[in-house]
N, C-alpha and C positions, 0 to 999 in steps of 0.2 A: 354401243357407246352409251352409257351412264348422260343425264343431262342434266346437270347440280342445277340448284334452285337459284346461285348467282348467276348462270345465264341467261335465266329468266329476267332477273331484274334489268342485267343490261340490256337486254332485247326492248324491255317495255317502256326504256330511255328517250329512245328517238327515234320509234317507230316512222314519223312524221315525217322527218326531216334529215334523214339519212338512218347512218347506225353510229351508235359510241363505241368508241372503243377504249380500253385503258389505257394504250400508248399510242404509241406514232409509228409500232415498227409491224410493215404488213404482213401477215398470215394468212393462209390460204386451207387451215386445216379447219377440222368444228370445233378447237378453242379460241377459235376466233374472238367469243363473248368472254371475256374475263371479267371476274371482283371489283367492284366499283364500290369507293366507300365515298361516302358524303360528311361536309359537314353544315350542313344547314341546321342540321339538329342541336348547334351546339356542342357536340365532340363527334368526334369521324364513328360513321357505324356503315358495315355493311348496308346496301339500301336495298336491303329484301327483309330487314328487320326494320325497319320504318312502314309505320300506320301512314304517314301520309303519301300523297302524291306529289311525287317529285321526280324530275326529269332532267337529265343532268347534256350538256353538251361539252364535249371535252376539244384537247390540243388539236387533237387532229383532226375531228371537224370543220374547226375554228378556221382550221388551213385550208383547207377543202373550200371551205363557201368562199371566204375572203370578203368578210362583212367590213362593212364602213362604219358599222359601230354596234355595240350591245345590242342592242332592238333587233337589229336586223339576224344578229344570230342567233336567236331564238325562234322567228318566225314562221318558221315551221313548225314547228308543235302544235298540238291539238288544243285547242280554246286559250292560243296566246296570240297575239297580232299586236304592230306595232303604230304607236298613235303621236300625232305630232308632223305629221307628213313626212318626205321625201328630205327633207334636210337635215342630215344627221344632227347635227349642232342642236335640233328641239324635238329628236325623237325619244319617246318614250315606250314602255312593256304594258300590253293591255290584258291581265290575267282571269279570264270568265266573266271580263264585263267593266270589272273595274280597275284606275289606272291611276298615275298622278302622285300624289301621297296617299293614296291607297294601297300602293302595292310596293314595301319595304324595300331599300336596297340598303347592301352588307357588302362591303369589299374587305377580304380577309380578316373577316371579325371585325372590323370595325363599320358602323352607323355611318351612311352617305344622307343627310338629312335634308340640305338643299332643295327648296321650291319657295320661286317666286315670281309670279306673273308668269309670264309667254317663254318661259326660257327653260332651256333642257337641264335636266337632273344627272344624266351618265355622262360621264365625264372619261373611264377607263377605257384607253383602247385598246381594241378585240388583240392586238399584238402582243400583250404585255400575259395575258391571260393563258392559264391551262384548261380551265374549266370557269363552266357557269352551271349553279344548280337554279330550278325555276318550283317553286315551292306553291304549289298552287293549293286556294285554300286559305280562310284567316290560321294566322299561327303567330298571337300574341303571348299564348303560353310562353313560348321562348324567347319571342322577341321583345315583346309590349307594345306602345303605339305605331301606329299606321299597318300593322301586318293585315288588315282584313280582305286584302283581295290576293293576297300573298308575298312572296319572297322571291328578290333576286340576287344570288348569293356569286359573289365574283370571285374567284381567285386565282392568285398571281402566281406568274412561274417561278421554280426554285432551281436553286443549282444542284444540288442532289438529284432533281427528278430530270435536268437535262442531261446529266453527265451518265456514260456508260458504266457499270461493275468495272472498276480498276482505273476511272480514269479522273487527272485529275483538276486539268484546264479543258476548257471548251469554249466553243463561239459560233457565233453565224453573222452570216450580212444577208439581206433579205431585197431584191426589189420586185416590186410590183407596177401592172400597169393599168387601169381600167380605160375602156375603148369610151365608152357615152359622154360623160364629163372629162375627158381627158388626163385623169390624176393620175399621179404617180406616188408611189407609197413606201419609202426607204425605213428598213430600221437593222438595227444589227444588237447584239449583244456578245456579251464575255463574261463567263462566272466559273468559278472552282474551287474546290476542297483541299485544302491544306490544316493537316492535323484536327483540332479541334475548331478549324473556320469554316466558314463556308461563305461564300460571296456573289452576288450577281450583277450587273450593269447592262440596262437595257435603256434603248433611245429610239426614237422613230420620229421621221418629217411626213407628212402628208400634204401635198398641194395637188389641190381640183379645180377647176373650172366648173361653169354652168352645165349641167345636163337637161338631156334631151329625150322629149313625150316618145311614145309609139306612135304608127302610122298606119296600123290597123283601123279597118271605121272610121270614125268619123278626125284621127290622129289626123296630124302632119309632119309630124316631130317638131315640134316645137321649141324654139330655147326656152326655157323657165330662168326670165333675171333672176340675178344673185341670188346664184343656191347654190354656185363653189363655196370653197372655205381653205385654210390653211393651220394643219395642225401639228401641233409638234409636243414632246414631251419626253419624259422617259421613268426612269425608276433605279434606286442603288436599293438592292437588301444585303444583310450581313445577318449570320447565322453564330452564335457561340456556346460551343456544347463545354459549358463547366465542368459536369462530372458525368459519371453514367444516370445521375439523377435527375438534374438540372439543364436547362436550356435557355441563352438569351437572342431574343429574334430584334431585330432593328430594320425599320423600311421608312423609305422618304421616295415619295411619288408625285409630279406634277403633270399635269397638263395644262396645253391654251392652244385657245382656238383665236384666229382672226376670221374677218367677213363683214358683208355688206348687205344684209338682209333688211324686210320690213321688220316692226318693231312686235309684231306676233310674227314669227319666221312660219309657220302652219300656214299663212294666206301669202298671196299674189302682190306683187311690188303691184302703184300706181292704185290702190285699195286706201281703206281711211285707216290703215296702219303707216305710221313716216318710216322712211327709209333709214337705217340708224348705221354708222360703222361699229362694230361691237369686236370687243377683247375679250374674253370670261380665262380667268387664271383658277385652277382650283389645283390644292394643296393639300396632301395628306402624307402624316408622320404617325408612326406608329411604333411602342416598344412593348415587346410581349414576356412575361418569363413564363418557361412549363418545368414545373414538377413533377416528374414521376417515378418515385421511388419504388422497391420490391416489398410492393403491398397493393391489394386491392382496394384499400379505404381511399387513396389519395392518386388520383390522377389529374392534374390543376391544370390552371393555364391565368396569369393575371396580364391585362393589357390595357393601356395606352392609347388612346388615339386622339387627334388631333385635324379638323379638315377646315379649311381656308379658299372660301368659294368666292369670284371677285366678279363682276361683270363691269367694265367697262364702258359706256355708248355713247355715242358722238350724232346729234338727231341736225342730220346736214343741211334741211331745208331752214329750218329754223337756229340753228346753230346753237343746240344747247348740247351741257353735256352732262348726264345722271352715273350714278356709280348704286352698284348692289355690294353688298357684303355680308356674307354669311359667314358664322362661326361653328363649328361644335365642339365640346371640350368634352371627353368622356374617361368611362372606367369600366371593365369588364371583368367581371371573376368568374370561374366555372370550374365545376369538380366532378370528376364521376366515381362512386364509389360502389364496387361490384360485392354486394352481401350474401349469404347462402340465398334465400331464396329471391332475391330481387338486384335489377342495377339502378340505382336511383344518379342522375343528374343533376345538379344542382348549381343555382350563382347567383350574383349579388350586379345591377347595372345601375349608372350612375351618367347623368350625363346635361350639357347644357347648351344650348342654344341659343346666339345673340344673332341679328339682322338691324343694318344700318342701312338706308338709302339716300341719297342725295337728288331731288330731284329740281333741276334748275329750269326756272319759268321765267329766264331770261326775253320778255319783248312779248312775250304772253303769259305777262301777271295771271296768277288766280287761277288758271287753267289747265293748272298739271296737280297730278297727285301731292301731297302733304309728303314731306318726309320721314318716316318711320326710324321708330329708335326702340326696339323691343328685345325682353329674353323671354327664356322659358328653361326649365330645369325638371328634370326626370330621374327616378330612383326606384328603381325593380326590385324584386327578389323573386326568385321561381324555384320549381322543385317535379321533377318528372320521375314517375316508376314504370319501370319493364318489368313485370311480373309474371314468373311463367307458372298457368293455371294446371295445366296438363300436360299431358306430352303433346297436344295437338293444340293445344290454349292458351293465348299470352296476352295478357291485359297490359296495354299502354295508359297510366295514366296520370296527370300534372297539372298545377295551377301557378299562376301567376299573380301579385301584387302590385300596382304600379299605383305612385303619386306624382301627382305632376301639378306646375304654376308657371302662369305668364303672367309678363305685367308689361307696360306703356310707361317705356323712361320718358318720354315727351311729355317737360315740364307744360310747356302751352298748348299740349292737346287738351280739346272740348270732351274728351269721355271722360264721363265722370267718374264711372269703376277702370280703372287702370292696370286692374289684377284680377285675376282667375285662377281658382283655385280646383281639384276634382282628383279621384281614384279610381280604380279600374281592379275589379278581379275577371282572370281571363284562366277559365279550367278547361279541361281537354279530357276527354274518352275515347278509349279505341280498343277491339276487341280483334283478336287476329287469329283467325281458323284454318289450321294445315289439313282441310277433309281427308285430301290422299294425298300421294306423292306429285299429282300432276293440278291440283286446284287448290288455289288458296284465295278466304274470303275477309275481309273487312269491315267493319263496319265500325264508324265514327265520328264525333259530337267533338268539335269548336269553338269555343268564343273568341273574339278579337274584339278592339277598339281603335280607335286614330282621337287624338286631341287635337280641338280646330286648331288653326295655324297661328300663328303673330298675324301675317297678312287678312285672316277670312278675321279677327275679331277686333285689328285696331287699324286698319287701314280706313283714312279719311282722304278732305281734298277733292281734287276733279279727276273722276274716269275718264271721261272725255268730252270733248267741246271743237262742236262742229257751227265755226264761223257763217253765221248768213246775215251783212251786213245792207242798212238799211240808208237812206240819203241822212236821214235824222237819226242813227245810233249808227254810228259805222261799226261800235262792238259786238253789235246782237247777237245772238246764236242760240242755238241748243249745249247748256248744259246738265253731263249727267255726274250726281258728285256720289263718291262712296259714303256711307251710311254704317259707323261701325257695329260692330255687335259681340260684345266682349261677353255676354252671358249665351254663347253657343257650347251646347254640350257635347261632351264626345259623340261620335259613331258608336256604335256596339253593331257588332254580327253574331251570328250564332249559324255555323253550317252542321247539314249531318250528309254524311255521305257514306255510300256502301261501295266497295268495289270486288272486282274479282281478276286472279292473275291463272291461266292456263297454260301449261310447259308439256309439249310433249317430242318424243325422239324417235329417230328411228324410227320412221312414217314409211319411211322409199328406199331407206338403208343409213347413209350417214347424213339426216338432216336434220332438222330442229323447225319446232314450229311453239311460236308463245303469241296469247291473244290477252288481254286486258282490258273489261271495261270498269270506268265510273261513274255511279251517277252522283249526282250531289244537287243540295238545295241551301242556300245562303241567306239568310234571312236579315236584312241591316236594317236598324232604326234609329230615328236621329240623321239621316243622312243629310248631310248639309249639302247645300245646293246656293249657286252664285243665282241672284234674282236683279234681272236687269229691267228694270221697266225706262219710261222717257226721260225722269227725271234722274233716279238713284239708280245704284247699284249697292246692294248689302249683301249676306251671308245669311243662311237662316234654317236650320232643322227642321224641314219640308217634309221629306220623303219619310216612309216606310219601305224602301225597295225591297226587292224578292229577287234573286239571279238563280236559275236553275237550268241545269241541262246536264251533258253527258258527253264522256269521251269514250272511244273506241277504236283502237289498234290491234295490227296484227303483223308479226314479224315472221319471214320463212327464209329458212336458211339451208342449202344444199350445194354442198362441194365450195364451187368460187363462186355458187349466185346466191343474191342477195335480195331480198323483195321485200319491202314495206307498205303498209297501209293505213292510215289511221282516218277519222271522221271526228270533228268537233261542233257540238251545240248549245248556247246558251241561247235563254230567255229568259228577260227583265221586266220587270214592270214595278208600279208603284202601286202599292195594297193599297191604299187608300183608295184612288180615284180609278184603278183598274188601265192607266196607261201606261205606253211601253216607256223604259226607260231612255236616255239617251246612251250612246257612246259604247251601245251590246252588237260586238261585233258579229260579222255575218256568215252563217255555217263553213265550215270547208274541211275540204277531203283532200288528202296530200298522197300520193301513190311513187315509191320511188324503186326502182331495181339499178342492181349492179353487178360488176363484174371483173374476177381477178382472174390476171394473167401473168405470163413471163416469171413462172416462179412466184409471185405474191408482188411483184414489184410494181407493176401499172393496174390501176385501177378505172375503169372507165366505169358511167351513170347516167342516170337523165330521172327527170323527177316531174309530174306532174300538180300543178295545185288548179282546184276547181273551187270559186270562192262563191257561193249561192247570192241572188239578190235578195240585200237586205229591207224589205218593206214593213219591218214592223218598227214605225216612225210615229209619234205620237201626236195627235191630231192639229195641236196648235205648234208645230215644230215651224219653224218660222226660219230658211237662211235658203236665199235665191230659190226661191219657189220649192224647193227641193221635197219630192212626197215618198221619194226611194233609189235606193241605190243600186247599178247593177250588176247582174252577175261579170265574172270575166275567168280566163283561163289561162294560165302558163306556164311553160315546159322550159325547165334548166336544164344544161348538160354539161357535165363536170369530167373532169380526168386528172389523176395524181401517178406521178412517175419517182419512184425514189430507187434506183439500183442498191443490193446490199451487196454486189459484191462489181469487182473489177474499177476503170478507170473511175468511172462517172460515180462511186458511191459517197456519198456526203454529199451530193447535189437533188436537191428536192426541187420539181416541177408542178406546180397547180394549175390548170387552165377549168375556170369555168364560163357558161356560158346564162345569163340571166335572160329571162321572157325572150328566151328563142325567138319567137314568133311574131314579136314587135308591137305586142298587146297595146292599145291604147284605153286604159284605165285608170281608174279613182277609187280607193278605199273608203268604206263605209264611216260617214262621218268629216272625212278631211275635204279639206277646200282645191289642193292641188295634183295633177294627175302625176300619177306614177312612175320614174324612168321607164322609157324602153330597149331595147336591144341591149347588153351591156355585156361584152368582151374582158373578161380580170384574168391578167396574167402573172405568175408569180415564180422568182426563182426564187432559191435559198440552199447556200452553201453552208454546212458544217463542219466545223475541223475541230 
């Protein structure tokens, strides 16, 4: 058996963390790995024609794990880990070290821009989705601001890609159940193809409870207050194919969360964070057209987007109540145009971002942050070539232009510059070597940038104020006030990174074997860093960081078994002063096998992660003594049941099984320990 170089690419997907596959329908032969096209790139390409690294998890994974949100469904990958703690509502993606608005988030072409303070940025839940690509890497070339630690690229399900060849209504109801926190997890959806429509309607309720520590070591299982939450939301898209040329796409997506978290949800209630009840609504509307006539100059796509990000909070001890609001208004153009000797990409981005806060210092005057009333407005154009050198030789290469300005509509703010103005060129290299039929090598030069935020350059007012009253000042206290700093310059990165992809077949008879490593080195300057001392708190272009390390995977594939292995590393520090960085996650080795039976129909697994202790903590690192983190270990075990034929088919079964073992542990960096045991059960009926 022949083993094409796109089985290679899916194998080298999710080594980690299972295997991808292109659909949901199970196989038991060696085409198991089929064509995966991405479009992180900006238009859909095979992803064995992509210089970067990119790692894609698809539908039926998604189904398999039965993650509580984005973060968590990537978490297995090699040098991703997820930060923010254990409470989905403010977890975040941590990609080679860097995280936050560092690391881009795209939901079907459109910019998720959202960050402010202590509160989560993903907003999309893992139900609604077919795939996530994880773009690791600066890749401002394509995108522009914030891509320096990379990309996480969401996209939603369609009714074409649910519906079978010939059919032209469909649906599902879906429930689920997790054992530790108690949640239950309803959604269903209905979409179909009539003539030139195409439609989809998806909805989902999520209500949890508190979860509960392990009891391994020094564990007891512990309740962790408020870290239930209750989520609901859903999504209408409609699809209108005008002619054989032309396409109109139309999507409107919301989500909200309720809950009773501290006011940084990452720490422990009864902490110097108040306990707040919080609403976050976020809103996204999007309208796309695509051109693509019979010609190779012109394959288009223009879009729309629109995202409406609200946080609600109610601070109970004290009884105020603050409101966040985020806007962003955008515009996206993209063409690809395939010439005799080259395919060049190209597009034009447009986009703006306003933040309003309200923060009420109802009964404690002067001791809450200043209310913010800021924009900022962004305008790209890019241009990328595929160039083939030889038959063995294909030069990727492209740059980027970006201008961008903030300003301080706050007529009564103290800053005296109110606006900030700056540009960014961000060029890309990448050289791509087919030696033989079974190795292929890499090597490739980045730039990226991030512009500080509205909050890092005009936020004033009090960070906070810890009351210690005196017989003669009963107001005393410690205050520490924000310090703005409107003349912070971008981030810039520069990574180079080499890789290598190995495919080979027919080892033992009908098996497949593909191994993958990368190394890379990232070099950021300008890195802005939050500086808290007794009194202030500011923003300030500190660092010169460095993040380098290496990933290394290996996938083996024979008959119905399935085996994976990958190893993740980074290290950080700051060139200046020769210390480590903060927030560089801690090595780990992911080992998974599997196993199909009854015809292709049940799938049984068990997955191993071994997470190394993290001691490279930098000398004056200062939070509860803390001088290193330690290692821990734990074993999933997962099973997927979908009959294709007879009574039961249309009914899908997932049961998996989290920290088997009842690990009592803490991630590298966070304040609160881990769930343990956790039980997720899932039916889902399609008709």
């Amino acid at each position: 058996m022949t083993f094409t170089k796109s089985r290679l690419a899916i194998a080298v997907m999710a080594v980690s963390s299972g295997f991808v596959y292109a659909d949901s329908t199970p196989q038991t032969n060696a085409t198991l790995l089929n064509q995966v096209t991405v479009t992180a790139t900006r238009s859909e390409k095979d992803i064995t024609d992509v210089a970067q690294t990119i790692e894609v998890v698809d539908q039926y994974q998604i189904q398999q794990e039965q993650p509580e949100s984005v973060a968590q469904a990537v978490q297995s990958l090699p040098n991703v880990s997820v930060s923010g703690g254990p409470r989905t509502s403010s977890q975040n993606i941590n990609i080679r070290g860097l995280e936050g608005t560092r690391v881009l988030q795209i939901t079907d072409g459109a910019r998720q821009n959202f960050s402010n303070g202590h509160r989560g940025s993903y907003f999309t839940d893992p139900e609604l989705l077919k795939s996530i690509e994880v773009v690791k890497g600066p890749s401002s070339n394509l995108w522009g601001s914030g891509a320096i630690g990379g990309v996480v690229v969401q996209n939603t399900k369609t009714a074409e890609e649910m519906l079978e060849p010939g059919e032209t209504l469909g649906g599902y109801v879906s429930q689920g159940f997790h054992s530790n926190n108690n949640e239950s997890r309803t959604s269903g959806s209905l979409y179909g193809v009539n003539d030139n429509f195409d439609w989809l309607l998806n909805g989902y309720y999520n209500d949890g409870g508190n979860y509960e520590t392990g009891t391994s070591g020094e564990g007891n299982g512990d309740e962790v207050e408020n870290s239930g939450s209750r989520e609901q939301g859903g999504m209408a898209k409609l699809g209108w194919q005008l002619n054989d040329d032309s396409r109109l796409e139309f999507k409107a997506q919301q989500a909200q969360t309720n809950a009773k978290v501290p006011s940084n949800p990452a720490t422990a209630v009864d902490t110097d964070s108040p306990l707040i009840i919080q609403e976050s609504t976020n809103t996204n509307l999007s309208a796309a057209y695509l051109f693509n006539p019979d010609s190779v100059l012109v394959d288009s796509k223009f879009q729309l987007f629109y995202t409406d990000t609200e946080f609600d909070e109610y601070r109970i001890e004290d009884e105020q109540t603050d409101n966040t609001r985020y806007k962003t208004l955008g515009a996206a153009f993209t063409n690809v145009s395939k010439l005799t000797h080259l395919d060049l990409t190209y597009g034009l981005d447009a986009y703006k971002n306003t933040i309003e806060t309200v923060r009420d210092d109802f009964g404690n005057e002067g001791n809450r942050p200043e209310n913010l009333d800021g924009e900022s407005t962004t305008a790209g154009a890019f241009v990328q070539a595929d160039v083939p050198l030889a038959e063995a030789w294909t030069l990727h290469t492209g740059v980027r232009y970006d201008r961008f300005e903030a300003k301080d509509n706050r007529s009564d703010s103290d800053i005296e510059e109110k606006k900030q103005s700056d540009d960014a060129i961000s060029p890309s290299v990448a050289l791509i070597w087919d030696t033989t039929d079974w190795l292929t090598l890499t090597a490739s030069y980045n730039e990226a940038f991030r512009a500080p935020s509205m909050e890092e350059m005009f936020s004033t007012g009090t960070h906070f104020f810890i009351p210690i009253p005196l017989p003669w000042d009963p107001d005393n206290g410690i205050r520490n006030s924000f310090v703005p700093n409107p003349d912070l310059k971008p981030e810039e990165a520069a990574n180079k990174e080499i890789s290598a992809r190995m495919n080979f077949a027919n080892l033992l008879g009908e098996d497949e074997l593909t191994i993958t490593a990368n190394i890379f080195q990232n070099d950021v300057d300008n890195f802005i860093n939050q500086i808290v001392d007794s009194n202030t708190t500011t923003w300030m272009n500190v660092d010169e960081a460095q993040l380098k390390g290496f990933e290394l995977a290996g996938h083996y594939h024979y008959q119905d078994i399935q085996f994976g292995l990958s190893y993740g590393q980074t290290r950080g520090e700051d060139k200046k002063t020769g210390e480590y960085l903060d927030y560089i996650p801690a090595d780990k080795v992911v080992a998974d096998v599997s196993y199909r039976m009854l015809q292709g129909d049940l799938k049984i697994g068990s997955r191993y992660t071994h997470v190394r202790a993290q001691e490279n903590i930098r000398d004056d690192y200062d939070f509860d003594g803390i001088d290193s983190y330690s290692s821990y270990d734990t074993v999933d075990l997962y099973a997927s049941y979908e009959p294709t034929t007879g009574a039961l088919k249309g009914i899908k079964t997932d049961l998996t099984v989290n920290n088997l073992m009842n690990e009592y542990y803490i991630s590298a960096w966070e304040t609160l320990y881990e769930p343990g045991r956790n039980i997720k059960l899932n039916v889902r009926y399609m008709f």
